[in-house]
KEPA-842321 format. One record per residue: residue in one letter; y, x, z of N, C-alpha, C, O in turn. Coordinates in steps of 0.1 Angstrom, whole numbers, padded with zeros to 4 digits, always signed. Layout:
// KEPA-842321
aYXZYXZYXZYXZ ...
//
This chain:
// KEPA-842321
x-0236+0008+0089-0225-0002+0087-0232-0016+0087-0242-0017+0079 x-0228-0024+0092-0232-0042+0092-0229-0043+0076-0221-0036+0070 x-0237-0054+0072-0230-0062+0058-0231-0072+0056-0243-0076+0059 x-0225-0079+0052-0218-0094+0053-0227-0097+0033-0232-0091+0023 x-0222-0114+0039-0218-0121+0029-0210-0130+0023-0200-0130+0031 x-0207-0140+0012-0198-0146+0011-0199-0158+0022-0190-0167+0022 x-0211-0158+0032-0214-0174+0034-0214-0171+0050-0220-0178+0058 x-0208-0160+0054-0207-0152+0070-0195-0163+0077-0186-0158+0083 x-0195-0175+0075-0189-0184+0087-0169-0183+0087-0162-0187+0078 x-0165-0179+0097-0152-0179+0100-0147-0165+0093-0137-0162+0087 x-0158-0160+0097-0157-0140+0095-0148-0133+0086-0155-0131+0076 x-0139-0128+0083-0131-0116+0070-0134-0108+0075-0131-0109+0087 x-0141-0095+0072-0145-0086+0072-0132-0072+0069-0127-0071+0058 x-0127-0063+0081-0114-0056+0076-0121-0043+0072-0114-0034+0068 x-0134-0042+0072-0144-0030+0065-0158-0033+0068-0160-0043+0075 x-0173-0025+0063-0181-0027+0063-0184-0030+0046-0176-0032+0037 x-0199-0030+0047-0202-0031+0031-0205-0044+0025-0213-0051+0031 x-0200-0049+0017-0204-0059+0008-0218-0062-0003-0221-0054-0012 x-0225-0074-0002-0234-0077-0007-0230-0082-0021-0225-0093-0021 x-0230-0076-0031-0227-0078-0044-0212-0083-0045-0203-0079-0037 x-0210-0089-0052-0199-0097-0061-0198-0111-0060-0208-0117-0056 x-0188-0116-0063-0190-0131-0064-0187-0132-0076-0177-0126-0080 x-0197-0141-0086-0195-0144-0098-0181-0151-0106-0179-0163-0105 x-0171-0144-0113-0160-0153-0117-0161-0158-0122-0152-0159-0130 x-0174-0169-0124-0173-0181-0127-0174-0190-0114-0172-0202-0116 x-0177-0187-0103-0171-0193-0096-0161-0192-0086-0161-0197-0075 x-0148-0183-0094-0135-0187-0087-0129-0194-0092-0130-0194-0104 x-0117-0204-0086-0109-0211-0091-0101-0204-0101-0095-0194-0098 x-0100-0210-0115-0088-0205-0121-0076-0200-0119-0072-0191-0126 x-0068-0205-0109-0059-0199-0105-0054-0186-0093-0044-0183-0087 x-0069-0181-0091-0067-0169-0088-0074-0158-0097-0074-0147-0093 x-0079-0162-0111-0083-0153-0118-0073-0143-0119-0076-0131-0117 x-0058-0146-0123-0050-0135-0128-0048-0127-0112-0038-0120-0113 x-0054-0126-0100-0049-0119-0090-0065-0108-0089-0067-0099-0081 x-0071-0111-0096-0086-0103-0099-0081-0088-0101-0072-0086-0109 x-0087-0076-0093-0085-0067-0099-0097-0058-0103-0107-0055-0096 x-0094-0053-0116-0113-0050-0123-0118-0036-0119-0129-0033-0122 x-0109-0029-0112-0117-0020-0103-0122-0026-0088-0126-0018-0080 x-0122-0037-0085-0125-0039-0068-0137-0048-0071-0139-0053-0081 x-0143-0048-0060-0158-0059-0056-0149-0065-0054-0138-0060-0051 x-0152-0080-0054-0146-0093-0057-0156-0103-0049-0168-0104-0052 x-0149-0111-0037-0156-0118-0030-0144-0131-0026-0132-0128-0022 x-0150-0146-0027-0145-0155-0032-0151-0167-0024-0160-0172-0029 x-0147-0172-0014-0153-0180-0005-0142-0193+0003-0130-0192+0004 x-0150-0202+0007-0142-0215+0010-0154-0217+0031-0166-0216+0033 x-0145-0219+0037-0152-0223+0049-0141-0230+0055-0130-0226+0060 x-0146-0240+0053-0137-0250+0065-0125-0254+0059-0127-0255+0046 x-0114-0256+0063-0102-0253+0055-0094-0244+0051-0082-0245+0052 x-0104-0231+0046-0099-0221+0047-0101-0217+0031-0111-0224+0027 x-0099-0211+0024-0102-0204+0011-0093-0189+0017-0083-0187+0024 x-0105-0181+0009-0106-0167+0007-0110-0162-0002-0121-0165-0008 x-0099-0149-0007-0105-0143-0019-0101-0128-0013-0090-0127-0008 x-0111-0118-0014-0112-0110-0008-0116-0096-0017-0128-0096-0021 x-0108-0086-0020-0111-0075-0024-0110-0063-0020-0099-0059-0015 x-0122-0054-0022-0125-0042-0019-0125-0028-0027-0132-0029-0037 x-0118-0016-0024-0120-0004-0031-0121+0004-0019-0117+0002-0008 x-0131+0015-0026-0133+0030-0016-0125+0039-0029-0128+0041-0041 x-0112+0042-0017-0107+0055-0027-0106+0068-0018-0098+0070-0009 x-0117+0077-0021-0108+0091-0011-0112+0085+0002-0122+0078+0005 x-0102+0090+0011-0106+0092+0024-0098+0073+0033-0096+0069+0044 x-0096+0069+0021-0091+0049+0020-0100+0044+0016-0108+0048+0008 x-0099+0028+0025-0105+0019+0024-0098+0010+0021-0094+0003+0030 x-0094+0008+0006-0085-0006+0007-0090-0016+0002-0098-0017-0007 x-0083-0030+0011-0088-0044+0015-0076-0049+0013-0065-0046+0015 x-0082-0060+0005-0069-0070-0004-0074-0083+0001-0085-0088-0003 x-0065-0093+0013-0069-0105+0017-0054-0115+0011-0042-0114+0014 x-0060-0123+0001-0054-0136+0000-0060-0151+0007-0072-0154+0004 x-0053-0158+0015-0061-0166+0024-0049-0178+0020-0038-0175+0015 x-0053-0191+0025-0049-0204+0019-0052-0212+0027-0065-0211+0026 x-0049-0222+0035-0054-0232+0043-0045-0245+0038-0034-0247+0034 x-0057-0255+0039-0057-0269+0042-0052-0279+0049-0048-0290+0048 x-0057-0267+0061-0059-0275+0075-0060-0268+0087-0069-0260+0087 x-0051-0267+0101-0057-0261+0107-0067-0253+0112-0073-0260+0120 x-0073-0240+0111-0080-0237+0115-0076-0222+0119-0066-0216+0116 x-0089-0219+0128-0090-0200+0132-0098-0194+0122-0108-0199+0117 x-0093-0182+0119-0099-0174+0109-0106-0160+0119-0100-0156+0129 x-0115-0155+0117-0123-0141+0126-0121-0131+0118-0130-0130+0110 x-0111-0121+0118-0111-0112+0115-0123-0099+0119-0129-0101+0129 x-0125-0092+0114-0138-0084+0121-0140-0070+0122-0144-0067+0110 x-0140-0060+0129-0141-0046+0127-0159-0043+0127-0165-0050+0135 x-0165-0035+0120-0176-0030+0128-0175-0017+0132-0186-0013+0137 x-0164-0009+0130-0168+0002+0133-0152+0011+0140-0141+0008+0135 x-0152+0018+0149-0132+0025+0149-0130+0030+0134-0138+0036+0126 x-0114+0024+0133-0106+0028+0127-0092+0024+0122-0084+0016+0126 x-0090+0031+0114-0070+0035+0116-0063+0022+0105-0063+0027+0094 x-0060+0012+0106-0058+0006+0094-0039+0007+0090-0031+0006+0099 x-0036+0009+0081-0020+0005+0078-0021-0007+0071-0030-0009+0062 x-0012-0018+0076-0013-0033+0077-0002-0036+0073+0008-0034+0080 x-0002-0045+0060+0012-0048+0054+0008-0062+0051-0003-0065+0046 x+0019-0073+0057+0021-0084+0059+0031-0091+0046+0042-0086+0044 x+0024-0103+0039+0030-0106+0032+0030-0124+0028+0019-0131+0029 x+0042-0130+0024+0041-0151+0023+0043-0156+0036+0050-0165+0039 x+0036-0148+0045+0041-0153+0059+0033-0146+0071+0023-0138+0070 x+0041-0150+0082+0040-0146+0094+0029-0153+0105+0030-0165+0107 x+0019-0146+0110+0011-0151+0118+0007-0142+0128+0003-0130+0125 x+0007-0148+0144-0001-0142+0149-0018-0137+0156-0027-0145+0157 x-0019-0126+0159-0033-0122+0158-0037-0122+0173-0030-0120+0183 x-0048-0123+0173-0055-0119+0191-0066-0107+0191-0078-0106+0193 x-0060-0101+0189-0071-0086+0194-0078-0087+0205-0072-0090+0215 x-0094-0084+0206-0102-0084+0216-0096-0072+0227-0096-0060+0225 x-0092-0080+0238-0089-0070+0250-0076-0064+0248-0074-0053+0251 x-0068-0070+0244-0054-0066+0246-0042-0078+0242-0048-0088+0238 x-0028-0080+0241-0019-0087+0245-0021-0094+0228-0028-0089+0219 x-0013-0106+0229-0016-0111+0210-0006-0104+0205+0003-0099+0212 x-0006-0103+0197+0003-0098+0185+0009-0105+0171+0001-0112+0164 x+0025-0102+0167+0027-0115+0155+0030-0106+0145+0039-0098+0145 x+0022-0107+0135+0025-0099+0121+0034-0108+0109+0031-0117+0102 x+0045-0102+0110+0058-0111+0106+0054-0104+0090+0050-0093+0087 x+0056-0113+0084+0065-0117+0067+0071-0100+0067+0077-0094+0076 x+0067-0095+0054+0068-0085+0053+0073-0072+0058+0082-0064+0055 x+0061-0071+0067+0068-0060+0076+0050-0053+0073+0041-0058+0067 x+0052-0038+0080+0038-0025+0082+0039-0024+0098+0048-0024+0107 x+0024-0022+0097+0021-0012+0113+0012-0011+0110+0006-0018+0102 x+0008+0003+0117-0002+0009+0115-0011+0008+0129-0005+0010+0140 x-0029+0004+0127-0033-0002+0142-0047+0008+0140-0052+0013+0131 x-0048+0007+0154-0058+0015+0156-0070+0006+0163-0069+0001+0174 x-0080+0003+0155-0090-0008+0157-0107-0004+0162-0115+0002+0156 x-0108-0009+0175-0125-0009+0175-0133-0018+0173-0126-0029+0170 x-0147-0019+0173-0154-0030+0162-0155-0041+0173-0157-0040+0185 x-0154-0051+0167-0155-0066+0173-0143-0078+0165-0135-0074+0156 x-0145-0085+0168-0137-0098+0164-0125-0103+0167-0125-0104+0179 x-0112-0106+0162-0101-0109+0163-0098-0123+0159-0102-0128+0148 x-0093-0128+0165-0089-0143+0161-0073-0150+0156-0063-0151+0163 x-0074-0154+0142-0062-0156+0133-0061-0170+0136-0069-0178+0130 x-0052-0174+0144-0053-0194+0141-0043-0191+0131-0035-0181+0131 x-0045-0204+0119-0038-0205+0109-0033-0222+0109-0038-0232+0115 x-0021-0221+0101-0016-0235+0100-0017-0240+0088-0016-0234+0078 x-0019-0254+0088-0021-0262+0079-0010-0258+0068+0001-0254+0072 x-0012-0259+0057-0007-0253+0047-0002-0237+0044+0007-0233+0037 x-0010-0231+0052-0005-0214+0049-0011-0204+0041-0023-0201+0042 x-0004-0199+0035-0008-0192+0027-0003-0178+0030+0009-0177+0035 x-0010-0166+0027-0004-0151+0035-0016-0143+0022-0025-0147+0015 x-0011-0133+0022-0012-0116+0016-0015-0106+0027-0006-0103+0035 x-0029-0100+0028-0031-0087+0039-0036-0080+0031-0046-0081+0024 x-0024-0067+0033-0034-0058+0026-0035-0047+0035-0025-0043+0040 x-0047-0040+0039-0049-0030+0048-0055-0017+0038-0061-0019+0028 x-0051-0005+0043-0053+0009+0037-0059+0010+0052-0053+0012+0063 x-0077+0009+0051-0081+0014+0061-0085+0032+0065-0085+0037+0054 x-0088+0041+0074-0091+0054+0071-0098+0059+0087-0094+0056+0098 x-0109+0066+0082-0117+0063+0095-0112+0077+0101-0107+0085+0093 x-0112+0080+0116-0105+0085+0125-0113+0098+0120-0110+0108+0126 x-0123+0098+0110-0125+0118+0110-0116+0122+0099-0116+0134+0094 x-0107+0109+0094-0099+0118+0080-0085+0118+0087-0077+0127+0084 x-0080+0107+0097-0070+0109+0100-0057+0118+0105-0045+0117+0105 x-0067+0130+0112-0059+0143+0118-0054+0148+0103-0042+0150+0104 x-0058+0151+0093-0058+0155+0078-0044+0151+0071-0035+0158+0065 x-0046+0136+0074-0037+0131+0067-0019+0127+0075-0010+0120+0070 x-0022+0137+0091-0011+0134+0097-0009+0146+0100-0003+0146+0111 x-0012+0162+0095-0010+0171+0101+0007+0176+0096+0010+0186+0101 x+0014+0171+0089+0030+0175+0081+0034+0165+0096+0045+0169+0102 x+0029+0156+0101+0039+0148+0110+0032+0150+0125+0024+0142+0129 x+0038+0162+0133+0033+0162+0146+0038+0153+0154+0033+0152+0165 x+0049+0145+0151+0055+0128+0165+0039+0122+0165+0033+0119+0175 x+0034+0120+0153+0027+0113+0150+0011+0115+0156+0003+0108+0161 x+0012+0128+0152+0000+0131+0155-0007+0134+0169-0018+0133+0173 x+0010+0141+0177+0007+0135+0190+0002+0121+0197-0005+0119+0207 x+0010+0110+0186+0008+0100+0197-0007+0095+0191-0013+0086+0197 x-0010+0101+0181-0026+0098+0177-0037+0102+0189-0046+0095+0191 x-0033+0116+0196-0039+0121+0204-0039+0112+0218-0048+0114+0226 x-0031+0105+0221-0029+0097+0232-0036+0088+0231-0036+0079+0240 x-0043+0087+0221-0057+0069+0222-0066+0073+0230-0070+0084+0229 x-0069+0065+0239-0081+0067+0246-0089+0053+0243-0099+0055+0236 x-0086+0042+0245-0096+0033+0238-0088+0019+0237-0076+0017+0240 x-0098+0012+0232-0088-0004+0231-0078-0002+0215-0073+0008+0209 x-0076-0018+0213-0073-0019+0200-0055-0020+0202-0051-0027+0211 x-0046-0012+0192-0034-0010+0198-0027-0007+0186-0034-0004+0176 x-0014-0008+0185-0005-0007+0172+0003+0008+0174+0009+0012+0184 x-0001+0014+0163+0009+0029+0167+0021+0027+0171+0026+0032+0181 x+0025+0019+0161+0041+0023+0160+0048+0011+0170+0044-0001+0172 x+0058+0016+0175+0065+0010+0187+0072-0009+0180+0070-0021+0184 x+0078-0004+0172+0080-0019+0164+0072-0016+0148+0067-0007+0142 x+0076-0029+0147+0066-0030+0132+0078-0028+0123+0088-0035+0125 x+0078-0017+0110+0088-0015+0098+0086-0027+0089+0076-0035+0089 x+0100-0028+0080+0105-0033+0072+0095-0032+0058+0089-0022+0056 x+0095-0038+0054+0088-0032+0039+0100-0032+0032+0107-0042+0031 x+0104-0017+0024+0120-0018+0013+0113-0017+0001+0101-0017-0002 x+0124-0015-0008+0119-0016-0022+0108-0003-0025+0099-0006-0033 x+0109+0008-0020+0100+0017-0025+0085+0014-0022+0077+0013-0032 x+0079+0010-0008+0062+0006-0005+0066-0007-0013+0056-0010-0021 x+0074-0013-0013+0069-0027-0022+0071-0027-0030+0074-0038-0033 x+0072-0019-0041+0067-0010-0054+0055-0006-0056+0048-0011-0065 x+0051+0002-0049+0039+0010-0041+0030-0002-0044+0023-0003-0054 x+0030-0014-0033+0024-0022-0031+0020-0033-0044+0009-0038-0045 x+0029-0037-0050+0035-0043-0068+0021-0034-0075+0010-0039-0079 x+0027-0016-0072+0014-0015-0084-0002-0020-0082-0009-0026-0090 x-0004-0015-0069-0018-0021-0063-0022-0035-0072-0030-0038-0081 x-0015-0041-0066-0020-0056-0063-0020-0058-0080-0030-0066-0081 x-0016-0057-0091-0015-0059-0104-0022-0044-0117-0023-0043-0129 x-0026-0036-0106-0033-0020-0113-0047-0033-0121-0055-0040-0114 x-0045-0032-0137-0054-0036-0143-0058-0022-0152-0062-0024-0164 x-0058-0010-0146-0068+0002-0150-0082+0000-0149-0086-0009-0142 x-0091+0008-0155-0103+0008-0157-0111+0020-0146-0103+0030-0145 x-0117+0021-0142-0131+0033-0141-0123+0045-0130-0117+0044-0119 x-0126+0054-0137-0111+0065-0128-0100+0065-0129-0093+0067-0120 x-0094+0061-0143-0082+0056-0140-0073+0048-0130-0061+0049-0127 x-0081+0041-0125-0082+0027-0116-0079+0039-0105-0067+0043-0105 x-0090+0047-0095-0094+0053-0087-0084+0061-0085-0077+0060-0075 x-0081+0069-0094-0068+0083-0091-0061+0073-0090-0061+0069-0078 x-0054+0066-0096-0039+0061-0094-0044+0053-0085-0044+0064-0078 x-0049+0044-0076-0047+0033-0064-0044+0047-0050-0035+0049-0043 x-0058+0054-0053-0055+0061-0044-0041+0072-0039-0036+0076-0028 x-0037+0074-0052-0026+0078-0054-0009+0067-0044+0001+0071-0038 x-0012+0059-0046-0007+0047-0042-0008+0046-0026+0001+0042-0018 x-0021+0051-0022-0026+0049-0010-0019+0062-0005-0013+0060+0006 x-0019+0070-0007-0010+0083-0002+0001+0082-0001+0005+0087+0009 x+0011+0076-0013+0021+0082-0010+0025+0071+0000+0037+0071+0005 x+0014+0057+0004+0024+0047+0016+0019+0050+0028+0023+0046+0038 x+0011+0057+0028+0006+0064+0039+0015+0075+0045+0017+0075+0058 x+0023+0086+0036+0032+0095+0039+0044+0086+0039+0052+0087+0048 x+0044+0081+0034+0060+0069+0035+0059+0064+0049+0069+0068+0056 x+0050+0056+0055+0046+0052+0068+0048+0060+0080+0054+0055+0090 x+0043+0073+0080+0046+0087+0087+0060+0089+0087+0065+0087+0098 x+0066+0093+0078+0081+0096+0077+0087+0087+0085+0097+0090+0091 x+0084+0077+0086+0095+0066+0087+0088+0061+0105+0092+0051+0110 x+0080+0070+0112+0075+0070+0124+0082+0079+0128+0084+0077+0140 x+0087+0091+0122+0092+0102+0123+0110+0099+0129+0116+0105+0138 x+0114+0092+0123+0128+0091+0117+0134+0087+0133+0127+0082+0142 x+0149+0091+0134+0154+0085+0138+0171+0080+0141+0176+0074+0151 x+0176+0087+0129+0190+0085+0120+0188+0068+0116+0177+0064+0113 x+0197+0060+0116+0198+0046+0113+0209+0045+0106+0219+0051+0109 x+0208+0038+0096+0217+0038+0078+0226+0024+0084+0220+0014+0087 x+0240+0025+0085+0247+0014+0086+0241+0003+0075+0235+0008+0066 x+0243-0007+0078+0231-0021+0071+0243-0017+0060+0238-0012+0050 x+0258-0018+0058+0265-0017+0044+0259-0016+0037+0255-0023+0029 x+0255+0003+0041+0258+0013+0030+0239+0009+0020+0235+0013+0009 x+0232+0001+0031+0213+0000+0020+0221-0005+0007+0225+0003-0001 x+0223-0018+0005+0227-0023-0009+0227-0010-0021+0217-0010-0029 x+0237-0002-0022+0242+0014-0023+0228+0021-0025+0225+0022-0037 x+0222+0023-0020+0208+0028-0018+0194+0021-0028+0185+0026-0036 x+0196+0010-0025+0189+0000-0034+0191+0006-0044+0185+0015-0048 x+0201+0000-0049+0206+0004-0064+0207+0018-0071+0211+0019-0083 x+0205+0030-0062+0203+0039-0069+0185+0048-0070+0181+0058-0075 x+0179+0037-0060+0164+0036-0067+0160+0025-0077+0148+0025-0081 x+0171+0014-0083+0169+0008-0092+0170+0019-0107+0164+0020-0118 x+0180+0025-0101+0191+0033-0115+0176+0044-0118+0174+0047-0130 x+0166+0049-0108+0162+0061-0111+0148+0054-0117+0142+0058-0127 x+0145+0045-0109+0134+0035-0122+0131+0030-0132+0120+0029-0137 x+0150+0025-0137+0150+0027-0147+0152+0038-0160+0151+0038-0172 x+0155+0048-0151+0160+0062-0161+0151+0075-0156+0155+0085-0151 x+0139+0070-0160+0132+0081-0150+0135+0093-0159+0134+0104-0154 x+0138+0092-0170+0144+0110-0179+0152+0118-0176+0152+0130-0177 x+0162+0108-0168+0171+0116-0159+0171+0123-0147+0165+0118-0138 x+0175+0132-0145+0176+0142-0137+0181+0135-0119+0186+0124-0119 x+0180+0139-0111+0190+0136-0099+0201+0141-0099+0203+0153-0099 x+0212+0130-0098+0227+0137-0100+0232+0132-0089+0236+0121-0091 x+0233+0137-0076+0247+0133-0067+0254+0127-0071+0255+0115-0072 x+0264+0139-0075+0277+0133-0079+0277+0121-0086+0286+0112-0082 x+0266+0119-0097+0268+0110-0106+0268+0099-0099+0277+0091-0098 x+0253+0097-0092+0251+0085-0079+0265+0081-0071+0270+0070-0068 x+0268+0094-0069+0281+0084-0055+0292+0080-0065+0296+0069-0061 x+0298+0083-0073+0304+0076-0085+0301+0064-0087+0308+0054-0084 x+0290+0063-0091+0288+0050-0097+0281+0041-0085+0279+0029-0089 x+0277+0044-0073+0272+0030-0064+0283+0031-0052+0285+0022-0043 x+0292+0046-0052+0304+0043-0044+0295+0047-0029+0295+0038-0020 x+0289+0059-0028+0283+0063-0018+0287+0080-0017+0286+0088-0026 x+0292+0082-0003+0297+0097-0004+0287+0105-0007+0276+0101-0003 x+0290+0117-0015+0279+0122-0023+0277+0133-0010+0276+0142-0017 x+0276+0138+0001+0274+0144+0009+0263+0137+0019+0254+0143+0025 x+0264+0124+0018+0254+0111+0028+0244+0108+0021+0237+0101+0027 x+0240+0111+0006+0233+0099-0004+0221+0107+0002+0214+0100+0008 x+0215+0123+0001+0200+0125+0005+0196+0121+0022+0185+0117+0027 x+0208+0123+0027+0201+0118+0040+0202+0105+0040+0193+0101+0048 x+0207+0098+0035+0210+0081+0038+0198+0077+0033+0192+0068+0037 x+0194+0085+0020+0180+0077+0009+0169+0081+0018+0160+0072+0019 x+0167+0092+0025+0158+0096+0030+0156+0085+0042+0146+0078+0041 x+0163+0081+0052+0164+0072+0063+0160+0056+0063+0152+0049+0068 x+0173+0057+0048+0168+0043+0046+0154+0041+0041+0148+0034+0050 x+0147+0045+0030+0133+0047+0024+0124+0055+0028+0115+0056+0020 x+0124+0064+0039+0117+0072+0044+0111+0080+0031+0101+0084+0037 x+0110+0083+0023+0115+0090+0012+0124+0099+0008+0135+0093+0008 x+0125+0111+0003+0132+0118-0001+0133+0116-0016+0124+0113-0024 x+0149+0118-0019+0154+0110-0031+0146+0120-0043+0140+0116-0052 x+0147+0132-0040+0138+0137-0052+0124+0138-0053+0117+0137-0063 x+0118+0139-0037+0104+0131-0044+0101+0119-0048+0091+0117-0054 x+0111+0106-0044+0107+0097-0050+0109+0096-0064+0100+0093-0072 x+0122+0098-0069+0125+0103-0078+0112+0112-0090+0113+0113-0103 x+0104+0116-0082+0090+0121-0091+0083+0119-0090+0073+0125-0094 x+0083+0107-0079+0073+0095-0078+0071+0085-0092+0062+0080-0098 x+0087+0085-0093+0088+0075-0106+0082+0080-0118+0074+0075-0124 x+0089+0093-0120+0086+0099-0132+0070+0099-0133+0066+0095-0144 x+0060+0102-0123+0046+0104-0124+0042+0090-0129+0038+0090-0140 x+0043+0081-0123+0042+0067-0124+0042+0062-0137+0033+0056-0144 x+0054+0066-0141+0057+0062-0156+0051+0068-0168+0050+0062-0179 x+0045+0082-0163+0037+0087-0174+0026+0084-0179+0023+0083-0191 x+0017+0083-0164+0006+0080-0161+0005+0067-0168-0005+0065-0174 x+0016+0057-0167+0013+0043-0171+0010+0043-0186+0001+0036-0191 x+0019+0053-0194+0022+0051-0207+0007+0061-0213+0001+0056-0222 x+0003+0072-0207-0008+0075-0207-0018+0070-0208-0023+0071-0219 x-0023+0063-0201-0037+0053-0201-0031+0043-0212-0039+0041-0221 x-0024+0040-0214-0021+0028-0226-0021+0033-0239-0016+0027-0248 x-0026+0044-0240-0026+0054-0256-0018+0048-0267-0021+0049-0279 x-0007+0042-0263-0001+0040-0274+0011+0049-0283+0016+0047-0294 x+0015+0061-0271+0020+0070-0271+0020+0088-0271+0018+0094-0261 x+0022+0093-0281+0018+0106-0281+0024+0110-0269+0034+0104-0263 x+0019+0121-0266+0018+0130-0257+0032+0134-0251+0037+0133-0240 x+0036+0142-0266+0052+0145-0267+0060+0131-0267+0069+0136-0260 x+0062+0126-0267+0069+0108-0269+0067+0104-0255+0075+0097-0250 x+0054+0107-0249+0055+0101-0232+0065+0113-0225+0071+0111-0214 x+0066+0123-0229+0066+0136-0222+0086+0134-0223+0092+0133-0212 x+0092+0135-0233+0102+0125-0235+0108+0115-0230+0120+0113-0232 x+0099+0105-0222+0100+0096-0217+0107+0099-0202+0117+0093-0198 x+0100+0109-0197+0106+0110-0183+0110+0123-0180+0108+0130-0170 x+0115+0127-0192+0128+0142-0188+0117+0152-0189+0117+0157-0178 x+0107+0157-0195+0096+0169-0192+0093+0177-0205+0092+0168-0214 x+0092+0185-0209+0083+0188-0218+0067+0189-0219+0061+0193-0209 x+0061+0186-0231+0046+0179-0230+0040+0186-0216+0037+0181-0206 x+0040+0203-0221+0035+0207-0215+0033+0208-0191+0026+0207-0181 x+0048+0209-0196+0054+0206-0179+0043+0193-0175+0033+0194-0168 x+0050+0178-0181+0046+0169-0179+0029+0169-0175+0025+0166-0164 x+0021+0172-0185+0003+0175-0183+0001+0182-0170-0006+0179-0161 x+0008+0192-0172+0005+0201-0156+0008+0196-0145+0000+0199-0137 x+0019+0186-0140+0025+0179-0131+0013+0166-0130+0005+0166-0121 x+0013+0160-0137+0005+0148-0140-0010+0152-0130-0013+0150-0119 x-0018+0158-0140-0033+0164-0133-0033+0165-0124-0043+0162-0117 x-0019+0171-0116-0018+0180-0101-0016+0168-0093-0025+0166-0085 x-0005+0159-0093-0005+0144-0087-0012+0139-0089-0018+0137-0078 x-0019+0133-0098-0034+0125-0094-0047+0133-0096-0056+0127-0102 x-0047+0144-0093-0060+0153-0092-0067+0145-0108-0074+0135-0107 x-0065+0149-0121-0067+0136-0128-0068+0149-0145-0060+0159-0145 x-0073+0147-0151-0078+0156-0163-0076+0146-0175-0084+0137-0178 x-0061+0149-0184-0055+0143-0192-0064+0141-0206-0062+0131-0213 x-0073+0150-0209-0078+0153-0218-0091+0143-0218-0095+0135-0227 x-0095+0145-0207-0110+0133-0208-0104+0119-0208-0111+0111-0214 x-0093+0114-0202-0091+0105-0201-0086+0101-0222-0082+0089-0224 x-0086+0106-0230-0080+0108-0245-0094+0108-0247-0095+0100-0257 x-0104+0111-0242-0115+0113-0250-0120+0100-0257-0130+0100-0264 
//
């Protein structure tokens, strides 16, 4: 692998290894609170450009946290050194990209695609006063067949690369409330050590299978009935103790209770009951690492008994409740 430094010119690096840290005493104050204390932390100004730049190896992910900020006109050099699979979520604004050897491309304001990159340099012109969020879940092409074997649409059209840098998916998705949840925990995970590690990665999977599903799909939710939808992954966020109730849902957000699993599934590419124990995991796990709660009292928390809950828990984040108490 090439490795960079903080002082590598136009360059962002979308993988490859990093030479230490950049010291937080020299970042500006007002990106300390976007610091996250499991990632290498790299912090740099070229031209009129500021960059703050974070890295985690989770699992068979490489995730890359780009906050970028301009002054002043300029091009930014994005950089591959090596193939691979990145899922690319766009966030503050919209800009477009120039991939070496292929058409430009515009990565709009909160939208995903998933691209398939070989090593060389891409060019970002940026505008005077912009500011944007990239975050890429990169994954190098020997773990990819692995992590797409539940979605054969997919995995066919994986098989169809022969070379050149190219976007899987035919249009670029929406980001809805569930990956931008997903995404919320990332960008704010102030866990420690493994804690940090299981849950990001954890994070990285399920927007990875969210991304698949939703390549998959091809039922389209009348724009009405989302609002309806929204609000009954508000209701289960907030009440993660409770159970999934149909009936109860289409009652109260006024959605026919015969439409609500396929509609939740379409709309969120998600299924309502695994998201639904997406939440519950989420919420344990949170209250867990924060030891401020017994066991039985978290367990309580999201509809389980102790024991159910411990066993579920470990199994979703491959994660040993006991050492983490130690």
């Amino acid at each position: 692998m090439w490795a960079f430094s903080p002082g590598d010119a136009r360059l962002i690096p979308l993988e490859g290894k990093r030479i230490g840290t950049t010291n937080t005493a020299r970042i500006p104050e007002e990106y300390l609170q976007l610091l996250l204390p499991y990632a290498r932390v790299h912090c740099w100004q070229q031209g009129q450009v500021y960059v703050l730049s974070q890295h985690m190896t989770l699992g068979p992910y490489s995730l890359w946290i780009h906050d970028v900020v301009t002054y002043g006109e300029q091009d930014i050099l994005p950089y591959v050194p090596h193939p691979l699979y990145t899922l690319h979520y766009m966030f503050e604004s919209g800009l477009n990209v120039r991939l070496p050897h292929s058409d430009p491309f515009r990565l709009e304001e909160d939208t995903c695609n998933l691209f398939y990159l070989e090593p060389g340099v891409s060019q970002l012109p940026l505008e005077e006063d912009a500011k944007a969020l990239s975050v890429n879940i990169n994954i190098l092409p020997e773990h990819i067949t692995a992590l797409t074997q539940d979605f054969p649409d997919l995995t066919r059209r994986l098989k169809q690369i022969r070379s050149g840098n190219q976007v899987i998916n035919k249009q670029p998705f929406t980001v809805n409330a569930v990956n931008r949840l997903l995404i919320s925990k990332i960008l704010t995970c102030r866990y420690l050590r493994n804690d940090a590690a299981v849950f990001l990665k954890r994070c990285c999977t399920d927007l990875f299978k969210i991304f698949c599903q939703e390549y998959t799909e091809t039922m389209v939710v009348p724009p009405a009935d989302n609002e309806g939808y929204n609000k009954v992954f508000d209701y289960m966020r907030a009440y993660p103790h409770t159970s999934v109730e149909l009936r109860h849902y289409s009652r109260l957000f006024r959605i026919a209770e015969h439409e609500i699993e396929a509609g939740f599934l379409d709309y969120f590419s998600i299924s309502i009951r695994e998201c639904h124990y997406m939440l519950q995991m989420m919420t344990a796990f949170d209250l867990i690492v924060q030891q401020r709660l017994s066991l039985r009292e978290i367990a309580m928390r999201v509809g389980m008994d102790t024991e159910t809950m411990i066993t579920r828990i470990e199994a979703y984040y491959n994660y040993k409740i006991a050492a983490q108490r130690n």
